[in-house]
Structure formats: C-alpha cells, structure tokens
N, C-alpha and C positions, 0 to 999 in steps of 0.2 A: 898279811900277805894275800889272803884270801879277797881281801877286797879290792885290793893293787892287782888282783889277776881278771875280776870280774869286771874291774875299768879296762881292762885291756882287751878283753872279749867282746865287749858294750861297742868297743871304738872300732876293732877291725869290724865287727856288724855292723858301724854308721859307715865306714868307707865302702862296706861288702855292698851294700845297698846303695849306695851313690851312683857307684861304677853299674852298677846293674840298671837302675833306672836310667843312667846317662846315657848306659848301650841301648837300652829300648829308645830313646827317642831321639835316637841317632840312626836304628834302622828306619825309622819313618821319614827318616829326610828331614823333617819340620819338627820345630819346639813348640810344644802345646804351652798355651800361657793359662789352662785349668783345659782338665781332664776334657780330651773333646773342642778345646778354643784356640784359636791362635790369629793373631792380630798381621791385620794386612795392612802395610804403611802404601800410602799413593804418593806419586810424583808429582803431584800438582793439584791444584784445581780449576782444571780447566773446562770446559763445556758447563761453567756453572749457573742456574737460571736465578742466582743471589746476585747484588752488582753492591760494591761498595760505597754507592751514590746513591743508595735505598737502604739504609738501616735497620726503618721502620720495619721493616717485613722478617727480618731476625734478632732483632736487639728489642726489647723494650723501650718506652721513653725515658726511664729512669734509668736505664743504664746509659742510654744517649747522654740525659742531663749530668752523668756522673764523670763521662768522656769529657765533655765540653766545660764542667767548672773547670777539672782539673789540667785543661789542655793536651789532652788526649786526641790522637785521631783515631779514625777507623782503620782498618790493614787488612791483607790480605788474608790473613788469619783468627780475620772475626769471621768469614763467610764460612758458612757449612761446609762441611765433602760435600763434591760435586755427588746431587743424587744418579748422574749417569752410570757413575762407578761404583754405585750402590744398587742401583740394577743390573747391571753387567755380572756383580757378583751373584746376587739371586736367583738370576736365569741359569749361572752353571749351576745350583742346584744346593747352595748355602745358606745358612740360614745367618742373618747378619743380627747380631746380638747389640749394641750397642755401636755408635762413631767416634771420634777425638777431633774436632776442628782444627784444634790446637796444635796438635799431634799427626792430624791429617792422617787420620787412618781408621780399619772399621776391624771390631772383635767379628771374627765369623765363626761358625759352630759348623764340624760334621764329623762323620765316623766314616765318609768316603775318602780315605786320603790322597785316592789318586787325582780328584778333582785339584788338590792344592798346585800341584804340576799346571793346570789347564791356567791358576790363578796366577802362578809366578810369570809365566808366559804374556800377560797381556800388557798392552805398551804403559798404561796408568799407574802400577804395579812397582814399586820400587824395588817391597822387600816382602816376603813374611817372616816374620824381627825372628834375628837370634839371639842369644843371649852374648855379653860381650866376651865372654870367656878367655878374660888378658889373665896372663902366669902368671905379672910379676901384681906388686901390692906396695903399695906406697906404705911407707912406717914412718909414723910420730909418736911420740912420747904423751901421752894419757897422765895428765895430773892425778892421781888415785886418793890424794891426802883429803879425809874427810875434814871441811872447814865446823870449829865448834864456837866459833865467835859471834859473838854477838851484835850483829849488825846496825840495829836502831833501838831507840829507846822510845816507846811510844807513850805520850799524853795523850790516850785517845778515847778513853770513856767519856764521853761529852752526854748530857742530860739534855742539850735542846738539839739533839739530830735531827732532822725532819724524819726519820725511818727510825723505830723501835728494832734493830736489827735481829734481836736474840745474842748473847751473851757470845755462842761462838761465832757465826757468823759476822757477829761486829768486829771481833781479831781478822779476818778474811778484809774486809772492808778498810778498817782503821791501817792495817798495815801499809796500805798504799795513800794516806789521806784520801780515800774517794768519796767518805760523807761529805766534804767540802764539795764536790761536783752535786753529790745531790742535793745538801743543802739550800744550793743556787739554784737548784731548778734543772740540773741537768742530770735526765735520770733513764736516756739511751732516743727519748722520742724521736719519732721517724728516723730512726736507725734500723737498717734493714742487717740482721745477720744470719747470713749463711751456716749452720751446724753441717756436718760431712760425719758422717758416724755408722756405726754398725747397727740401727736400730734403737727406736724410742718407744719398745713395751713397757707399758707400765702410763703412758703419760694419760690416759684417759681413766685411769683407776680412779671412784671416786675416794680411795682411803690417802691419796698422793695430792696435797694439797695444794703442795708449792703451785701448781697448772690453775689454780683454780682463774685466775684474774686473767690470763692472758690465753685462755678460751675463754672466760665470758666476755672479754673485751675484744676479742678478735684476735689478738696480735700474732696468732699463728696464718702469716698468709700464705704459704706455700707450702707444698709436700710432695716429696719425689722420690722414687726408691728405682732404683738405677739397677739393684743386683736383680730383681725380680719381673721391672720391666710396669711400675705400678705408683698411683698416688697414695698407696696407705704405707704410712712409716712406724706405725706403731706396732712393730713385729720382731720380733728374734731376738733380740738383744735390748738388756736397758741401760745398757753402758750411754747412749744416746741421750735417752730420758734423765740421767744424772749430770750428766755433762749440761743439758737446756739450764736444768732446776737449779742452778749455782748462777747462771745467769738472769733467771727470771722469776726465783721465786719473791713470793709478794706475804709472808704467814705475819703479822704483825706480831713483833714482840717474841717469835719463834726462829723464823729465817727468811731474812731480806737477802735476794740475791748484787750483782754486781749494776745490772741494770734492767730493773721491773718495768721498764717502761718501753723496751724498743720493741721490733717488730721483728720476726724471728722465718727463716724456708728452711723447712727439718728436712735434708737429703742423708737418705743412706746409700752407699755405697761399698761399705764393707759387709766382708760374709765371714760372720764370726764361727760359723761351723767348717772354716779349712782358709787356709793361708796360701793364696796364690797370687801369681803376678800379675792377673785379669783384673786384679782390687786397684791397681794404679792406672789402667785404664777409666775405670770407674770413678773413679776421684776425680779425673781428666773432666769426665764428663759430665760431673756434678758440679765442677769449680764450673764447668763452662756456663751451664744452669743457671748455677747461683750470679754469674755474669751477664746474662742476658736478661734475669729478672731483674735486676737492679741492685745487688745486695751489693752493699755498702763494705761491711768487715766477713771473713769467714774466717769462718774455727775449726779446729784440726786437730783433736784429740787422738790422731793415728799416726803409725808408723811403722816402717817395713824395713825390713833389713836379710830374713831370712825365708823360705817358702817350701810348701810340699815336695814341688820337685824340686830338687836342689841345684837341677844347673844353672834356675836364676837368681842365684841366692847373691847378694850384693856383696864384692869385695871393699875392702879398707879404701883403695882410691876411686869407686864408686859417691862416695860420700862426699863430690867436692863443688856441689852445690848446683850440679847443672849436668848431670849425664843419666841419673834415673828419668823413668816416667812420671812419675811423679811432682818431683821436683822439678824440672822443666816447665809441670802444668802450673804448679806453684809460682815460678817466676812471673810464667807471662799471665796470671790471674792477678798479681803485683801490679804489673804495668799496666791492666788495664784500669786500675782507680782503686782495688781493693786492699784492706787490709790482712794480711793472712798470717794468723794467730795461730802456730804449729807447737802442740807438746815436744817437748826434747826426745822423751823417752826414759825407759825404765831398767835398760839395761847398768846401770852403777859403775863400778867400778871393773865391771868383765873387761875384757881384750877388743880392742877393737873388732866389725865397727861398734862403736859404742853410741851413734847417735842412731837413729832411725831416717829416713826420709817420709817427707818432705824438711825434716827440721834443720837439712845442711844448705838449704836453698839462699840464694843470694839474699832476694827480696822481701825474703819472711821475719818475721820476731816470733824466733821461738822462746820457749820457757820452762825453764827448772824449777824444783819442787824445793820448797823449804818446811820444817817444820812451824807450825806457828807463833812459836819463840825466836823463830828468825835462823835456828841452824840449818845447817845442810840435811837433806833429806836422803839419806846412803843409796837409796835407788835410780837417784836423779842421775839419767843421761850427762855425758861431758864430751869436752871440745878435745883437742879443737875438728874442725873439719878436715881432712883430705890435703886442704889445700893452707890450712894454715891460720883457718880465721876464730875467732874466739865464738864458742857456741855454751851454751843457751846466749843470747840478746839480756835477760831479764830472768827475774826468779819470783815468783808469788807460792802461798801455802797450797802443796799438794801431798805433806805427810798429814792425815787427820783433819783434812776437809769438810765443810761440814754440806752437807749434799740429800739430797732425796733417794732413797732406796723406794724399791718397788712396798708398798706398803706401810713406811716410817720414812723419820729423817734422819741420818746419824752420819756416820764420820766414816770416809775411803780414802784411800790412796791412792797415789800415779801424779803426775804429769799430765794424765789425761785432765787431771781435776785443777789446779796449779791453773791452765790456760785461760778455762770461762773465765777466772776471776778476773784477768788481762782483759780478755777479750769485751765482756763487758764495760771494763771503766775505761776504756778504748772509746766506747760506745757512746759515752756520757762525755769523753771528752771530744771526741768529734762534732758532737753535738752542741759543744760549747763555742766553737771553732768551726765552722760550717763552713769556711772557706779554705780552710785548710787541704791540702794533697795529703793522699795516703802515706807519700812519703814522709811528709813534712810532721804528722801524726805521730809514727814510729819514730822519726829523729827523736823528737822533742820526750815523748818516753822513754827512749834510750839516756839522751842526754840528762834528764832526771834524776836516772839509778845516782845509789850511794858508791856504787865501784867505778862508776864512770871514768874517775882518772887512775882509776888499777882494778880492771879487768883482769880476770885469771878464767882458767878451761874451765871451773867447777861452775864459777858464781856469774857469768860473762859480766855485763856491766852491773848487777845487782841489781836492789829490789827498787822499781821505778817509783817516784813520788807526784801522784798525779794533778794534786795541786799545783807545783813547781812546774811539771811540765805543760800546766794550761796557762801560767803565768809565760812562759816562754813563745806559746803560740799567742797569747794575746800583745806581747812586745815585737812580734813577726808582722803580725798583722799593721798593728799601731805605724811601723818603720813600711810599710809595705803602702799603705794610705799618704805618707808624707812624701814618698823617694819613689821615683822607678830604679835605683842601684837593685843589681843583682845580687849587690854584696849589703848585708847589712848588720847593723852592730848595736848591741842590745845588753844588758838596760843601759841607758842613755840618760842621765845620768849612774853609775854605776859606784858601787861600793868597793866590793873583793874582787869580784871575778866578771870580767868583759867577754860577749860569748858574740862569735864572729859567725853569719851562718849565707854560703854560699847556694845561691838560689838555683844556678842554673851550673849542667853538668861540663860546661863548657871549659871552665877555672878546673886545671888540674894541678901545676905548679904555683905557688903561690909563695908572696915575700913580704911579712909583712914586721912592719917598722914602729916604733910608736914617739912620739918628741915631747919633751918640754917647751914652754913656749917660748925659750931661750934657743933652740935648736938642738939640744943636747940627746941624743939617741939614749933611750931608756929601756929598749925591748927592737929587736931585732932575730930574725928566724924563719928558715924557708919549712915549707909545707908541702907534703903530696898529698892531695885530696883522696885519689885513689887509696890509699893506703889508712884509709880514718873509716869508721866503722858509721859514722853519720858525716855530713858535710859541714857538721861545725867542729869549729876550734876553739876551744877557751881557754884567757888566757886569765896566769894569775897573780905574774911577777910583777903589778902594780900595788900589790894591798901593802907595802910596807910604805908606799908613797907619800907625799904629801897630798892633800886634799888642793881641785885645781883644774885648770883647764890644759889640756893635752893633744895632739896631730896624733891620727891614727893614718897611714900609707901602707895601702898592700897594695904592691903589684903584680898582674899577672904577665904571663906571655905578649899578650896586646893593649892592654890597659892600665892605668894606673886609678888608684881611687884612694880619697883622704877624704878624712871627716874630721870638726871638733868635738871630742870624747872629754865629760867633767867628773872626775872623780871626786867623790863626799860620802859621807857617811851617814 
C-alpha cells in the first residue's frame, strides 16, 4: 500500500510540474526549444545571394556527383537561409546559434524576450514554432509478444574469410553473410559515412585500438560538432566513439568491424547532458553537412520522443513519419541520394510512443536489436508507426554487441549498436553496386530479410541477407544494361520465386498476369504499389510448375508490358 501511494504522490508531482513549467512558458508568449533558444521558421528564401544554377558555391562536388548518378536535381531547399534574414535578426540584438536550410529556419538565443515580439513582427518571419499541442492521440495496438524463435541457422565459421574477425564479432558479421562482400573485395571503399551522435571521446585514446587504421590511413575526413559550434568531436560522450568502432574497427583476429575500409564525417549533434527539442534542429543541421559534404550513408544511433520541458514531448500521432523535426530532416536527406540508417529505439515493450524519431520516418531503414542467437532483444523499440506502417525495416545484433568501450572492447546494448552493423554492410554493398540509388539500396536489403513475406511490428521484414541482397542488385543492374523497361523482372531465368521491381514511381496500380505458352492464365493479381514497403513484388505461385517458357503482362494505367519468363531449376 505504501508503495501504491508513493506512485501516486511521484505522479500527481510529474503533472504538479508539467502544468507549472507549461504556465511559465506560457507567460513568456514563446516556447523556448532549450533554456534561453527558440527557433525562428522564415517564409521563404527570398533576397538570397545562393542561385540554384550555381551549386558549386554550396554543395560540394561529391554531393553534386551523388545528385546527378542518382538523378537527383537541385531545389529550392538545397540553398541556404537567405543570410539577409540572418542579419536582420542579429541587428535586433540575437544571437543566431545555428540554421535549418531544410527546415528553413535559424535557432536564436536571448534572455531579452521582448525583442522576440520585434521578431514575429517582420514580413520573412513566418512563426517562432510552437509545440503542436493536439488533445487527441491516435491509438494502435503494440505487438508486446517477445518473439523466441529462431530465425536462421548459420554455416558460418568459414577458415578462409579474408578478415580474422574475432570469435564474437564474426557472429555480428556472419549473421548477415557480409564476409561474402568482403571476401570479394567489398569492404565500404570510398564509402563516405555520416555518424550524427552525441560525441566520440575516447576515439584518440591510445589504449582504444579499434581507430588505430583509420587515423593512420586517413579515413576520418570530416569533423563537426554542431551543439558547441566547433571541429573537435571527440568530447562528452563516447556513445559516438562506440557506435564508429563497430563500424571501423580493423584489430586482427580480435575485432573486425562491418566496413574497415570506408571513409567516415564524425558530427555530433546531441547534448547528452539534457534532452531538449534544439537536438532535432541540430541533427537538421548536421544531416545538412553530412549532404553537402558528400556523404554517401548516415547513421543515426538517436532518438527522441520525450524532453526537459515537457510541452514538446512527442504524442503517439506525432510518430507518423513526417511531422517531427527530425524526421522531416530525415526524409529529405533520403531524397537527396542518402542512405539513412536510424536505431528503432529502446523503449520495449512500454506504451506507446514506443518508437523514437527519426525511426518513424518514411525514407529511412531503421533497425531492431536481436540477440546473437537471432532472438528478440526485449528492449527493441516496435511498430508499428502512427500511421500504420511496420517499423523496425530490419533487425541485426544489438543485445551483447561486440563494440569498443573507452579503454577495452567488450559487449553493449541498444539499437544504438544493432545500426552500424547495417550501416556498414550497407557500405560494402553500395560499394559493390556503385550505380545503384539509395533507394534502390534499402529495397534490395529489405527485400533480403527472412520475414519479408510476414513482417510483424517486432521483427519488421527480419534480418537482411546481404549476399542475396547484392545478388539482387546485380540482376537490376544486368536487366537495366539490356532493357530501358521501367519494369523489370529478375532472375531471368528463375527457379522459385520471380521478383518484379518497378523502377519509377509513376506505376501505382498495377495487374499483373502470367501465361503458359498455350494461353492458359497461371497467375493473375492487382497491386498497389503505394501500399508495399519496397517497389517490388515477388511472386511465388509458380514453383509447383512445370519447368518452361512462360508470358509475364503487367499492366499499368497507361501501359502494358510482357516479357518471356523461363522457369528451371
């Protein structure tokens, strides 16, 4: 009874303090987004001395070149804030802490609050942001049931790896076949990735070996710390530094990370000494960075759901992939050629939200934590999102990880740890596939997983197979050399399963048909694209067939398209 009364005391003191703090920053008129900050959104960018027929002058050439494989253009919202309106605000007397391109708005800092009146006032000025504070909450049902099955069975202590991995780290590895990528020769080169974290102390320690190869070799080209306003990132936190060293380490016969060989821009962005809503700014800013420098994939060992002042604490329909700051930045750092590799989160089986943001985001692959025996890891963040979609994307080891600690190497937890592994042989397989879109990337690892044809909220598509999935991109590419068809159809000749992958986002209805060479309708079935988690469809009601030549006809709204399809074994 005693303790049922000091939860009760505990609770009306979290609402006693809600309501109190919510009244204070209510008489100020303005919602600070951290003690002292609040974010000014502009109307436009207009008077801006950037012109999107000069790239050069904000983008890097490697982000250009990552725009242009991918067929990418430039937009209105690759150009900076207009700096007019970033002097405007300095002259009333602010001090401007950071921008959002993306987001099109600037953090300003002061303790004068009357000056924020002078700010809402000016014609560029859209908003200074409030929190959404909608009553009601979208409710979905939260799978809770821990999966204890055993998902794959692996052959995979092999004797001629090219990599001595270390005993545990080769379970990390083997799990996803990714010694096959590196065997071949793909082991992340000239892969640029973005880390976004709360700090990498520890990565210069000479007793933290994992770094040794990739400062003597260069591979750290970049370094940005966004909460402090500075190029040294190896400060406050080594959550960062553990999160790289799963990625990069190089220890022969101790620990091989996922891809020792790409090229790495450490941004920090989080302020691990307080949780506020100015950290999704910050991320904004950093994903921008990491976009303008050229980086390739970014990792996202973060997430946000609840904060110091509670009025921007994210409700349940927040979570629906496209209304945080965050996530937002997340999508359009998708679109513009990147891969963005987000932890699920560590909330478990709690009450909704149960996922964090950025990992409800359209565009992203996020990822849940398994034991290394393949069970579910009880802390692993679950789906689905807000709006109905199955979240985590994918699942790699994030109970009992094997990782660099400041000083030794041994074993953590989270979701935070689960991602590099992805992120990584992400790495290696892009690199395999160099022509490949970001999207086209995530498809083909999605499409991999062992859950792919039954997804559920815990495990989303399951654990990806990255051999299968570079076997995928390279039968994309092969049909992609032969055919300009938008639609193409893969393996050709095929066994079990024919895997249909529509290339452009045009095809949303789709009907497709399959014949004997008799005429005889064998497979017949309409499609919403929208409604499928990748753009392909696989099919697999031929494997009882006879071995043979076969008509494949989909049509769409405007087109019709057939091919000869030969089934064998």
């Amino acid at each position: 009874m005693w303790i049922l009364k000091k939860q009760i005391i505990n609770y009306l003191l979290t609402i006693l303090f809600t309501i109190i703090s919510h009244s204070l920053l209510l008489c100020q008129d303005y919602y600070q987004i951290a003690p002292g900050k609040y974010w000014v959104e502009f109307e436009d960018k207009n008077n801006n001395t950037f012109s999107i027929n000069q790239p050069h002058e904000f983008l890097s050439n490697r982000a250009i070149e990552r725009r242009n494989r991918q067929g990418i253009s430039i937009t209105l919202n690759d150009l900076p804030v207009s700096n007019s309106y970033i002097s405007t605000l300095q002259d009333i007397g602010v001090q401007v802490i950071t921008t959002s391109k993306w987001l099109n708005g600037a953090v300003i800092a002061t303790d004068d609050t009357d000056l924020l009146d002078s700010i809402t006032n000016l014609s560029f000025v859209a908003q200074i942001a409030t929190p959404n504070n909608s009553e009601s909450q979208t409710d979905f049902k939260i799978d809770k049931k821990l999966r204890n099955n055993k998902f794959l069975e692996f052959n995979s202590f092999k004797d001629h790896d090219y990599y001595n991995y270390g005993i545990y780290a080769k379970m990390q590895i083997n799990m996803h076949h990714g010694e096959e990528l590196h065997n071949a020769g793909y082991r992340g080169q000239d892969i640029l990735i973005a880390i976004l974290d709360g700090g990498f102390f520890g990565l210069y320690n000479s007793n933290n070996l994992s770094f040794d190869s990739i400062i003597a070799n260069g591979q750290i080209k970049f370094a940005r710390d966004f909460v402090e306003d500075t190029n040294i990132v190896n400060v406050s936190s080594t959550h960062g530094m553990s999160v790289l060293s799963i990625i990069c380490a190089n220890i022969s016969g101790t620990f091989i990370g996922s891809a020792p060989e790409a090229d790495f821009a450490l941004i920090r962005t989080e302020d691990a000494s307080a949780e506020n809503i100015i950290e999704e700014i910050f991320w904004a800013a950093g994903a921008e960075y990491a976009d303008s420098i050229g980086a390739d994939i970014i990792n996202v060992s973060l997430g946000y759901t609840d904060y110091d002042i509670p009025v921007w604490n994210h409700t349940n329909q927040d979570f629906d992939g496209n209304t945080t700051w965050i996530s937002k930045a997340a999508n359009i750092a998708a679109e513009k050629g990147m891969l963005v590799v987000v932890a699920a989160g560590n909330n478990g089986t709690s009450p909704p939200p149960n996922l964090g943001a950025p990992a409800d985001s359209y565009n992203v692959l996020s990822v849940g934590a398994l034991q290394a025996d393949s069970i579910f890891a009880d802390f692993s963040s679950q789906g689905p999102t807000a709006d109905g979609r199955f979240k985590p994307e994918v699942m790699s080891v994030g109970k009992g990880t094997y990782l660099q600690h400041n000083n030794a190497t041994g074993f953590g937890n989270g979701t935070s740890f689960s991602t590099p592994i992805i992120t990584g042989l992400a790495a290696c397989l892009w690199q395999a596939n160099k022509n490949a879109s970001s999207y086209e990337i995530m498809d083909a690892i999605i499409s991999s997983a062992n859950l792919f044809y039954n997804p559920n909220d815990s495990l989303g598509y399951g654990i990806p197979d990255f051999n299968s999935a570079n076997k995928i991109l390279k039968d994309i590419e092969k049909q992609k050399n032969e055919s300009d068809n938008q639609i193409l159809a893969f393996p050709n000749p095929f066994a079990h399963n024919l895997i249909l992958r529509f290339n452009q986002t045009i095809y949303n209805e789709v009907n497709i048909s399959i014949y004997n060479v008799t005429g005889q309708i064998l497979f017949c079935k309409n499609y919403n694209l929208n409604n499928l988690p990748t753009r392909i469809i696989r099919i697999d009601d031929l494997k009882n067939e006879i071995n043979g030549i076969y008509i494949l006809k989909v049509e769409t709204k405007d087109d019709i398209f057939t091919t000869k399809i030969i089934k064998t074994e």
